[in-house]
C-alpha positions in Angstrom: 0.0 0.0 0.0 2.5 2.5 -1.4 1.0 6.2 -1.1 4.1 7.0 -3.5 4.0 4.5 -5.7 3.4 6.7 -8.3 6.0 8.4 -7.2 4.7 11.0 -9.6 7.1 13.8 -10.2 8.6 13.1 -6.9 12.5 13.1 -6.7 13.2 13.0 -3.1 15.4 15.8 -2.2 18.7 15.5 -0.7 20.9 16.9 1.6 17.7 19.5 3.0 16.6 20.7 -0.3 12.8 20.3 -1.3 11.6 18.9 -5.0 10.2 21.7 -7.0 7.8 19.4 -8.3 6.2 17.3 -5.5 2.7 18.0 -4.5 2.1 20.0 -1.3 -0.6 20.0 0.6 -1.4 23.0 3.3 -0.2 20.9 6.3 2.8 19.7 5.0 3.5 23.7 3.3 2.6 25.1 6.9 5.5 23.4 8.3 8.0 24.2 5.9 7.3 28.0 6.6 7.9 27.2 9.8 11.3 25.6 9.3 12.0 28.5 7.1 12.1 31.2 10.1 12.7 29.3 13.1 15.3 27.1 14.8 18.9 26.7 14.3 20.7 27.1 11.1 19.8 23.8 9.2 22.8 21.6 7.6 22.6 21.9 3.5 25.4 21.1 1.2 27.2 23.7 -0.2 25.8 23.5 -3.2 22.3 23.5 -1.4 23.8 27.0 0.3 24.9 28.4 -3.0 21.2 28.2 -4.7 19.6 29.5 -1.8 22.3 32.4 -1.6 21.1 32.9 -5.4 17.4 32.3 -4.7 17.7 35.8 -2.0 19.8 37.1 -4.9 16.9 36.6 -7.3 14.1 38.1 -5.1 16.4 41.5 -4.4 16.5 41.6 -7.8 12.7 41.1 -8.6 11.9 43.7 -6.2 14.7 46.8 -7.1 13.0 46.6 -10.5 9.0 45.9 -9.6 9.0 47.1 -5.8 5.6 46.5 -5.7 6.1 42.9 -6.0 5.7 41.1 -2.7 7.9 37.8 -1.4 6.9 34.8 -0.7 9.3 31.9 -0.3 12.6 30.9 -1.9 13.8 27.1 -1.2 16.7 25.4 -2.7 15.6 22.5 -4.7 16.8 19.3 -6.2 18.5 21.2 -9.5 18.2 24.9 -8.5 16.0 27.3 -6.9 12.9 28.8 -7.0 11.0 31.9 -5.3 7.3 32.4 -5.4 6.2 36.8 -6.0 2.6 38.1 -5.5 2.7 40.8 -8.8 -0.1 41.2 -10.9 1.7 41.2 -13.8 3.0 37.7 -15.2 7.2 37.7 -15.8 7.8 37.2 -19.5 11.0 35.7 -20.5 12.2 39.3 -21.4 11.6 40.2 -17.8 13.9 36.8 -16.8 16.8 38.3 -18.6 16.3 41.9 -17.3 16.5 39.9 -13.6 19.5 38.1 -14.1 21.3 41.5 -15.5 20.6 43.1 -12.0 21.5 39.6 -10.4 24.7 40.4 -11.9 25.2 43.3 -10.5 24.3 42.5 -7.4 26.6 39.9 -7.8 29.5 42.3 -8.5 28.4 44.4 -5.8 29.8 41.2 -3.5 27.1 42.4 -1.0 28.0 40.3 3.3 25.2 37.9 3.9 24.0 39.4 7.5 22.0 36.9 9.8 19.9 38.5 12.2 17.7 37.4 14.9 14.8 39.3 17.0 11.6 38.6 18.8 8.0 37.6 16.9 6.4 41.0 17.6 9.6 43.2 16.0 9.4 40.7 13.4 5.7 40.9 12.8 6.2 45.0 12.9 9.2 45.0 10.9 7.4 43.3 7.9 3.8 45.0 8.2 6.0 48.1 7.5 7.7 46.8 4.8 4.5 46.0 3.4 5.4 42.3 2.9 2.1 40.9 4.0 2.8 37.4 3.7 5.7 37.3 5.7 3.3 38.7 8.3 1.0 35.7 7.7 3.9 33.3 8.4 5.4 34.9 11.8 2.1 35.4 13.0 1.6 31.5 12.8 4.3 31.2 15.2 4.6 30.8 19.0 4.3 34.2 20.6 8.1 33.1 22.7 9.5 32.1 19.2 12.7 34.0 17.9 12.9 35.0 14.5 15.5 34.9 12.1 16.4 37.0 8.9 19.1 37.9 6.5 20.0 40.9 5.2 22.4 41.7 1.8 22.8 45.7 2.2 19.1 47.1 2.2 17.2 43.8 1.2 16.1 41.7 3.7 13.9 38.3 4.4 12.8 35.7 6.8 15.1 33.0 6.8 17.5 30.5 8.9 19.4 30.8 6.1 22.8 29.3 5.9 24.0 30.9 2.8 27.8 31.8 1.3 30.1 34.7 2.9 28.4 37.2 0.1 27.2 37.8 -2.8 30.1 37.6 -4.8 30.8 33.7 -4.3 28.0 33.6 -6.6 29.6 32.9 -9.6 27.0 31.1 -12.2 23.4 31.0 -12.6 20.6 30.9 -14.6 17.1 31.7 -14.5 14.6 29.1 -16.6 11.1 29.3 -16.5 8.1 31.0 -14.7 5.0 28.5 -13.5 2.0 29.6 -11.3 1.9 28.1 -8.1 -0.7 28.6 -5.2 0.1 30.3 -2.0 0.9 27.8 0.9 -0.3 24.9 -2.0 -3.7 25.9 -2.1 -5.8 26.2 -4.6 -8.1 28.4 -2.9 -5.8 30.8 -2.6 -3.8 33.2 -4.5 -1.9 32.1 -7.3 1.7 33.4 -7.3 4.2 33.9 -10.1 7.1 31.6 -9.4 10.5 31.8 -10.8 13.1 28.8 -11.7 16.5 29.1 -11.6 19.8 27.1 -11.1 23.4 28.1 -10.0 26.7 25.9 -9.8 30.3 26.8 -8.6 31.5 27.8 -11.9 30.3 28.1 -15.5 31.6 24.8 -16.7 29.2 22.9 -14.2 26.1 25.1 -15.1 26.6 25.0 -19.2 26.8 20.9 -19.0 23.5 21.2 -16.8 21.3 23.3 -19.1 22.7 20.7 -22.3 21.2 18.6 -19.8 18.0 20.1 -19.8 18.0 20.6 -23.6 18.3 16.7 -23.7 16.0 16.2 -21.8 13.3 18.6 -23.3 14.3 16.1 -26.3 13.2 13.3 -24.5 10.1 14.4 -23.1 8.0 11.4 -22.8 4.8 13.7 -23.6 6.7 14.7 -26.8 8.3 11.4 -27.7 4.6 9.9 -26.6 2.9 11.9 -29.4 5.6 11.7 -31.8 6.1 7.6 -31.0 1.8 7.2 -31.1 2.1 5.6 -27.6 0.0 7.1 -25.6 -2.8 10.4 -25.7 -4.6 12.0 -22.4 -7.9 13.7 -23.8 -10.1 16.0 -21.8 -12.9 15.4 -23.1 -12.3 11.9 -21.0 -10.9 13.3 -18.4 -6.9 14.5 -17.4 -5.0 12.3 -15.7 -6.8 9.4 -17.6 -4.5 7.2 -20.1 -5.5 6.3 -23.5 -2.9 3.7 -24.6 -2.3 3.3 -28.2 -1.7 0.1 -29.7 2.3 0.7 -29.9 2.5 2.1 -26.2 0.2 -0.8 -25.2 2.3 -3.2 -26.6 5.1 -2.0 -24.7 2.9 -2.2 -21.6 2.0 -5.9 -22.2 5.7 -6.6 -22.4 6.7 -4.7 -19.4 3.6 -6.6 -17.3 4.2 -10.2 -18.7 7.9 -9.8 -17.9 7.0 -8.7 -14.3 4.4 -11.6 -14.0 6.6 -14.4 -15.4 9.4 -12.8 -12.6 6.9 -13.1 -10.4 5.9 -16.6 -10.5 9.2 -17.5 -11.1 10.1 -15.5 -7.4 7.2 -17.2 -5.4 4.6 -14.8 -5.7 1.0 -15.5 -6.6 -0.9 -13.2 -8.4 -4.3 -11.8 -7.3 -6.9 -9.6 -9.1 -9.0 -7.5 -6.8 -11.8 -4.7 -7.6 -11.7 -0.8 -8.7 -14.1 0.0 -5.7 -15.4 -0.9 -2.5 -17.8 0.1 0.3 -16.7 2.8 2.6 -16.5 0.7 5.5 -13.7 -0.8 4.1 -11.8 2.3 3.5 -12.8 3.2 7.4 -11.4 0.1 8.3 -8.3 0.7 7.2 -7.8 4.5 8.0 -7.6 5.8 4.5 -10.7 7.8 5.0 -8.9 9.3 8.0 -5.5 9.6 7.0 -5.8 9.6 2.8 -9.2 10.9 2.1 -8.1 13.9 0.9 -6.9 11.7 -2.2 -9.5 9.5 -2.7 -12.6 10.3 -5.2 -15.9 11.4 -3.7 -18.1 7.9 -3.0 -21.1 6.7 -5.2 -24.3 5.9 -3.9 -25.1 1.7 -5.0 -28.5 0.8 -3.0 -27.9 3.2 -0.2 -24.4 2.5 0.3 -21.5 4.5 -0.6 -18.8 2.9 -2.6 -15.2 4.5 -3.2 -13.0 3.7 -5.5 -9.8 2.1 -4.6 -6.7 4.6 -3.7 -4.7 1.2 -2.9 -5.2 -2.4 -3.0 -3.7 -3.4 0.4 -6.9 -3.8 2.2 -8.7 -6.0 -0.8 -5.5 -8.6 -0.1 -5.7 -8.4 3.6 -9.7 -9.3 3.6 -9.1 -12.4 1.1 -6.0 -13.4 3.6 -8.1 -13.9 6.2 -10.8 -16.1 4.5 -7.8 -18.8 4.9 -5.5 -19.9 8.5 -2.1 -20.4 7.6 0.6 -22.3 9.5 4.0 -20.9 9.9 4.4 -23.7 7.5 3.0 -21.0 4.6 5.0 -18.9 5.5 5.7 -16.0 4.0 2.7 -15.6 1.5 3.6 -13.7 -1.5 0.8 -12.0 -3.3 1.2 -9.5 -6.4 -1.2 -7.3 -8.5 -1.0 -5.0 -11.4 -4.4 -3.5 -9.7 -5.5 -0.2 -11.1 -5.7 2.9 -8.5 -7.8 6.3 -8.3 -6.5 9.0 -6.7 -7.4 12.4 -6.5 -4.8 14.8 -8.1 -5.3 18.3 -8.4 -5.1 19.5 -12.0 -2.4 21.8 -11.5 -0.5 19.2 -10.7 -1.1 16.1 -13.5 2.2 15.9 -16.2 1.9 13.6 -18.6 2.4 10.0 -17.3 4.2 10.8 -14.2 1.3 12.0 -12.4 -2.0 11.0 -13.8 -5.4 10.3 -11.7 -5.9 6.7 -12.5 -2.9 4.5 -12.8 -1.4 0.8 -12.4 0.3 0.0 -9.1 2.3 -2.9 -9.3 1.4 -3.8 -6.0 3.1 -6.8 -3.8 2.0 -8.0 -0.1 4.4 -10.0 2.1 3.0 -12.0 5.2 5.3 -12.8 7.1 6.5 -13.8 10.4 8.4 -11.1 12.9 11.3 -13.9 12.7 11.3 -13.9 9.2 11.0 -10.5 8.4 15.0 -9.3 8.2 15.4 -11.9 5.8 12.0 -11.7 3.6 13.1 -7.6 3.6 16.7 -8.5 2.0 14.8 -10.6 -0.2 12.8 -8.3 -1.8 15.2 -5.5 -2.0 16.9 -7.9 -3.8 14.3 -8.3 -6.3 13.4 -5.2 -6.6 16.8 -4.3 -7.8 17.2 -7.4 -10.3 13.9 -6.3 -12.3 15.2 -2.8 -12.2 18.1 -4.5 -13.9 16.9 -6.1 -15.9 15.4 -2.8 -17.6 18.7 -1.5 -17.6 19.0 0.6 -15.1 22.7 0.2 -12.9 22.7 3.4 -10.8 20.9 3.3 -7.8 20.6 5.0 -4.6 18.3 4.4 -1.6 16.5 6.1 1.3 15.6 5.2 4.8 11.8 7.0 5.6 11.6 7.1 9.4 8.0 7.4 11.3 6.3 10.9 11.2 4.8 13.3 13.1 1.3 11.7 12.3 1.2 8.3 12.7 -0.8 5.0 14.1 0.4 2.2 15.9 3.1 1.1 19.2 6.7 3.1 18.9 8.4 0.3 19.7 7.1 -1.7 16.9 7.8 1.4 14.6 11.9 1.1 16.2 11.7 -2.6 15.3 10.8 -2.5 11.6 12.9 0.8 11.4 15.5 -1.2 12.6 15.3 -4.1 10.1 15.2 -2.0 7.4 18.3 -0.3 8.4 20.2 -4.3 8.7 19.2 -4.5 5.0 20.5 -1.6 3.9 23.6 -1.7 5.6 24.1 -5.3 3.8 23.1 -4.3 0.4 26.6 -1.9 0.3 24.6 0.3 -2.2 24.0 4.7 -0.9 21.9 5.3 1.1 20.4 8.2 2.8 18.0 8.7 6.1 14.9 10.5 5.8 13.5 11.1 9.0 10.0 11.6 9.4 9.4 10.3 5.7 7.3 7.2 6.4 3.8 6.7 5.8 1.2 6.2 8.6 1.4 3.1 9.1 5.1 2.6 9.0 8.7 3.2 8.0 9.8 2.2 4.0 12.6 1.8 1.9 12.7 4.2 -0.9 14.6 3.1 -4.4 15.7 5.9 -6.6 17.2 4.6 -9.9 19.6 7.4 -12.4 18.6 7.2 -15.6 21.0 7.8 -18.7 20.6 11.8 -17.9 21.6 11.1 -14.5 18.1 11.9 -13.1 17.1 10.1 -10.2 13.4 8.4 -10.2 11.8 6.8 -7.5 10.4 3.7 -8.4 10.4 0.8 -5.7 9.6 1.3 -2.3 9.5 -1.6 0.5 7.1 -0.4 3.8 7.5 -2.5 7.0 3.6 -2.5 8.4 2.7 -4.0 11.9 -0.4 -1.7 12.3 -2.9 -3.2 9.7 -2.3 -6.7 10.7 -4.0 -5.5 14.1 -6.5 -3.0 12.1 -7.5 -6.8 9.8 -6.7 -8.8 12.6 -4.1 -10.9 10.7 -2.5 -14.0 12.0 -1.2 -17.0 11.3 -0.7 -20.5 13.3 2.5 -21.1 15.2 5.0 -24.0 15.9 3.0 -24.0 19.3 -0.5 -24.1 18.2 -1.7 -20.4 18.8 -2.4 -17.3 16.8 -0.1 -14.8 16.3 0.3 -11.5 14.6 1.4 -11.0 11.2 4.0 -8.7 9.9 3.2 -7.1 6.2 5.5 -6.0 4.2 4.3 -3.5 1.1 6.0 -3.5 -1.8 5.6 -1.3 -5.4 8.3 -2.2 -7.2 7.8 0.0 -10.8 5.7 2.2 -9.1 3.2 2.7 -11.5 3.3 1.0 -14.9 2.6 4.4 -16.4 5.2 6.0 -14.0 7.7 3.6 -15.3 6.6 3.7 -18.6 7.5 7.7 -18.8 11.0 6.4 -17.3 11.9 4.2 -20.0 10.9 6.2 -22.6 12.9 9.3 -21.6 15.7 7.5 -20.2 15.7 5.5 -24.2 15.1 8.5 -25.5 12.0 6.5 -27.3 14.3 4.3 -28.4 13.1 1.2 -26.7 15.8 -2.2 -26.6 14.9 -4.6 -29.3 13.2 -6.5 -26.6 10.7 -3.8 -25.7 10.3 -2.5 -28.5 7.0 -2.4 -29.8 7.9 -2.9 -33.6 11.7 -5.0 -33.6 11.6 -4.9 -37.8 10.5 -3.3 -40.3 10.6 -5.1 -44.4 11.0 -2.2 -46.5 11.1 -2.6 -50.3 12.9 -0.7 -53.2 9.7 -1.4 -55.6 6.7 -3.1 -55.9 8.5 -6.3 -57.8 9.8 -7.5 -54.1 6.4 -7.3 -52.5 5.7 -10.9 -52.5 9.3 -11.5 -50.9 8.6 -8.6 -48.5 5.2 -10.7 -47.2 6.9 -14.0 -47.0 9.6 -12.6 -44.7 7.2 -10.3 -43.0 5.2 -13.5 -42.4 8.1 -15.8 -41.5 8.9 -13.3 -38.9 6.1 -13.4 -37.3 6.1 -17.0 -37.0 9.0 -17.0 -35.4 7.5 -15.1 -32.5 9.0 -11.3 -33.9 7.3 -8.2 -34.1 7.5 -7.3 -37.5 5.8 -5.0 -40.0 6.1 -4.1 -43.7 6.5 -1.0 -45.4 5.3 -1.5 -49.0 4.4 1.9 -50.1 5.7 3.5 -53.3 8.0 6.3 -51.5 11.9 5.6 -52.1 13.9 3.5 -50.1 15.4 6.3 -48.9 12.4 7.8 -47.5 10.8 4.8 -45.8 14.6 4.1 -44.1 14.3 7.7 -42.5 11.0 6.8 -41.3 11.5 4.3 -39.9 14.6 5.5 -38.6 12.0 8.3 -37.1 9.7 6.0 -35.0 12.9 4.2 -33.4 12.7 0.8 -35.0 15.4 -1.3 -34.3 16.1 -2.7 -37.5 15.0 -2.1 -41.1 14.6 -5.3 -43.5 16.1 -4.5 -46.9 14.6 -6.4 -49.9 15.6 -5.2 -53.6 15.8 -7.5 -56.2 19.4 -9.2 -55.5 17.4 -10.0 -51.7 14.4 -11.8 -54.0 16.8 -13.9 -56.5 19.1 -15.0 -53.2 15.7 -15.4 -50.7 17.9 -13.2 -48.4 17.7 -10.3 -46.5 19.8 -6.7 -46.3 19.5 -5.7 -42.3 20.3 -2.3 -41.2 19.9 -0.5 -37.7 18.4 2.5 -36.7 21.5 3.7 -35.9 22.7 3.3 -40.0 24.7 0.4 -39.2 24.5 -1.6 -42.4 24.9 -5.3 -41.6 25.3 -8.2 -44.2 22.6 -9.8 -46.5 21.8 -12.9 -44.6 18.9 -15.8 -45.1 15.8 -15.8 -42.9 17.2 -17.9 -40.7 20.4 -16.7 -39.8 18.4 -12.7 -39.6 16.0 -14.5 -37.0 19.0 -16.1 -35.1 20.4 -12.6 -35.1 17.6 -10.9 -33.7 16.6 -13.7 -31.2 20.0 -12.7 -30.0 19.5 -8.9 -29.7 15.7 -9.3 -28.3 16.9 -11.6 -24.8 16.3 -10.1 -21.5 19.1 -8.7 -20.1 19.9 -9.3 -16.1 21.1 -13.3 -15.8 19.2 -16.0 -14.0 17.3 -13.7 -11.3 18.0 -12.7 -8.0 
């Protein structure tokens, strides 16, 4: 029962700085104010200190040329920086570079960073007469005996603990990217704010290789590369956030699921299929109406009961559990879906696949023993990071999500699981990082972030250690002495989401899948109509053989229907003129242009078999 499973958007911050592009919700939003203004000076990385130096930067600059623009907040994030402006005119990219010339100058004015610390009620004077009436807002939310703290760069000034560099003049690259709306303290029912993006690096060398980084990636776009590739559409007249798979993107998705299901069985799982919706009592039950209802659609009304549907399938696996007593014997029981979710996303924040409204979580739920559980958690780690493998993907990194502020359940079972899940991933010798107060209700997780071939980092697998809905579902099992005792469950997303994934893959190919994903592997092309007959038999032979394989008989030149193909990422192009005919051979080439030999059918389909296997050995 992953509450990030989608992940969506979500690249877990390091080192103190905040994703730009993760949801927030008021509570969560409130609290980062908070942490903004208050306490001690928080640990970041330098380069964490840098942005954040630049972010203060920015907003001096903003307001020396618009002074009636009022400040919001200004966070270092996971590549760069952002501050959010009340202004009732939108920023235009003319008005981006006209900021970064009086950056600049700031800049070369190497201006001291000053901290400064005084009591609420200066602070809330010092800012009503400044006329900065969100910074008001946020000190007034504070404890009357709490101390405020602000910096100052010559005659700017803003709430902050800061740290940031000596002064100005350290900053020494930096760009500003884009403008986005964004809603004050993440609600919608409040004002929308202009906010700016930017990045900054220790020198110019590091910040010109990241923005060809972004150019790449704007290349790879799996929005763009899913319109260009016909894989998948999202059309609002159906609803946003709702996947249309087209037949070439739904191909991929059958390969991507029967790969994962053969794993599965092959692992010791069973798979389970469970319903898109269920009576409310159910979601009561469980405490998703209490702690997720925000997320889940409103009910329906079915014969005077209300019916949700499903934000998770955790609870539809735990009520079939129980219709069986197993022994310690059966134990653990694997069970695995590809069960589709609802969850309610605001439309601000939908993008493409990565955040969608209805998606496939492929879900996994371990019953296991309390004995068992350090080595059933090393086990499915384990897994998690074959498949991941097997998709190839080598660069991972992991994080430890320690109980929150808002929780269920005994603390001591919550130090027990934490605890396990801190033995595995000292053993698996991959990076890892602690993320304290990161777990969901109902108990701590391991989060798996993969780099893809940009060197972005996607969360995909997470494993959650749960002792508090086998008491909620009463969940137990038969011991070696004859009496019931209570189940530990171990929740596991491995992809995520299938459509999460899917946007992964296609961005981190660059839509150009490996010959075993690939929704077309060949392509028989033809010089003229006289080798259409060979062209079907091969075509035909192909697919026989098991191979995805289409022909391309149209009258445009060779040439032409190379490029295109060349275009929708094929991996290979079948040649057939007329020396291809008289020999009953064929003239390969790659997408890349790589000309390979003429070869018979046989020796073409040995070839490909070859390029097509699964990469990643004999499992886990």
């Amino acid at each position: 029962m992953s509450e990030s499973a989608q992940g969506q958007a979500e690249t877990r911050p390091g080192q103190g700085a905040r994703s730009a592009d993760s949801p927030e919700s008021p509570e969560s939003v409130d609290q980062e104010l908070i942490d903004e203004v208050v306490g001690s000076v928080p640990e970041l990385s330098p380069l964490d200190t840098l942005r954040h130096s630049c972010a203060h930067v920015m907003a001096k600059a903003v307001q020396r040329l618009w002074p009636e623009a009022k400040v919001t907040i200004g966070p270092p994030v996971e590549t760069g920086f952002y501050y959010d402006f009340d202004i009732e005119r939108p920023f235009s990219q003319e008005d981006l570079e006209r900021i970064e010339a009086e950056m600049q100058a700031i800049v070369e004015a190497d201006e001291p960073f000053e901290r400064h610390e005084i009591p609420r009620d200066q602070a809330i004077e010092l800012f009503r007469e400044l006329g900065e009436d969100y910074k008001v807002e946020i000190v007034e939310r504070l404890p009357p005996e709490a101390s405020i703290t602000y910096y100052s760069t010559g005659d700017w000034l803003d709430l902050c603990r800061g740290p940031h560099v000596a002064s100005t003049g350290e900053i020494k690259a930096f760009k500003l990217l884009s403008v986005a709306g964004a809603y004050w303290r993440g609600d919608e029912r409040n004002k929308m704010l202009q906010r700016i993006y930017g990045t900054a690096f220790p020198d110019k060398k590091q910040l010109r290789e990241h923005l060809h980084r972004l150019e790449e990636a704007k290349k790879r776009d799996h929005r763009k590369l899913g319109k260009e590739l016909d894989l998948f559409s999202i059309d609002e007249t159906i609803g946003g956030g709702l996947v249309l798979w087209h037949p070439k993107g739904a191909r991929v998705r059958y390969l991507i699921e029967e790969h994962w299901r053969r794993e599965h069985y092959a692992s010791g799982y069973e798979l389970v299929s469970t319903p898109h919706i269920a009576r409310d009592a159910l979601w009561h039950k469980s405490g998703h109406l209490n702690f997720y209802g925000e997320n889940m659609f409103s009910g329906m009304d079915v014969e005077g009961q209300t019916y949700l549907a499903k934000p998770m399938n955790c609870p539809f696996h735990f009520t079939m559990f129980n219709r069986t007593l197993y022994s310690y014997r059966d134990l653990p029981v694997r069970w695995a879906e590809l069960g589709t979710v609802y969850r309610y996303e605001r439309s601000g924040v939908l993008h493409g696949l990565l955040r969608v409204r209805g998606f496939t979580q492929d879900d996994a739920h371990l019953f296991t023993s309390r004995e068992e559980l350090p080595g059933e958690l090393e086990r499915v780690v384990n897994f998690c990071l074959y498949i991941l493998r097997t998709f190839g993907f080598s660069d991972f990194k992991l994080y430890l999500a320690t109980r929150p502020a808002k929780f269920v359940g005994d603390p001591e079972l919550w130090d027990e699981a934490e605890a396990a899940l801190h033995a595995v991933l000292e053993k698996s010798g991959l990076e890892y990082e602690v993320e304290r107060g990161g777990g969901a209700f109902y108990g701590p997780k391991i989060d798996l972030k993969l780099r893809d071939s940009l060197g972005r980092e996607w969360q995909c697998s997470t494993v959650q250690v749960d002792f508090n809905m086998p008491e909620r579902f009463d969940l137990k099992y038969v011991g070696q002495d004859g009496d019931r005792h209570r189940l530990v469950v171990v929740h596991r997303a491995l992809l995520g989401s299938i459509e999460r994934f899917f946007a992964v893959l296609v961005e981190h190919y660059a839509g150009a899948f490996p010959v075993w994903l690939a929704p077309v592997q060949a392509r028989v092309v033809t010089i003229s109509e006289k080798q259409d007959a060979w062209a079907r038999e091969v075509e035909n032979d192909l697919r026989r053989r098991g191979f995805r394989v289409e022909s391309d008989l149209s009258s445009d030149k060779l040439g032409a229907k190379i490029r295109r193909a060349q275009l929708e990422k094929i991996p290979y192009m079948v040649v057939c003129g007329d020396r291809e005919v008289e020999r009953r051979e064929v003239a390969p080439r790659t997408r890349e242009g790589q000309k390979l030999e003429s070869m018979g059918l046989d020796d073409f389909a040995e070839h490909l078999a070859d390029k097509a296997r699964i990469p990643g050995g004999e499992g886990p």
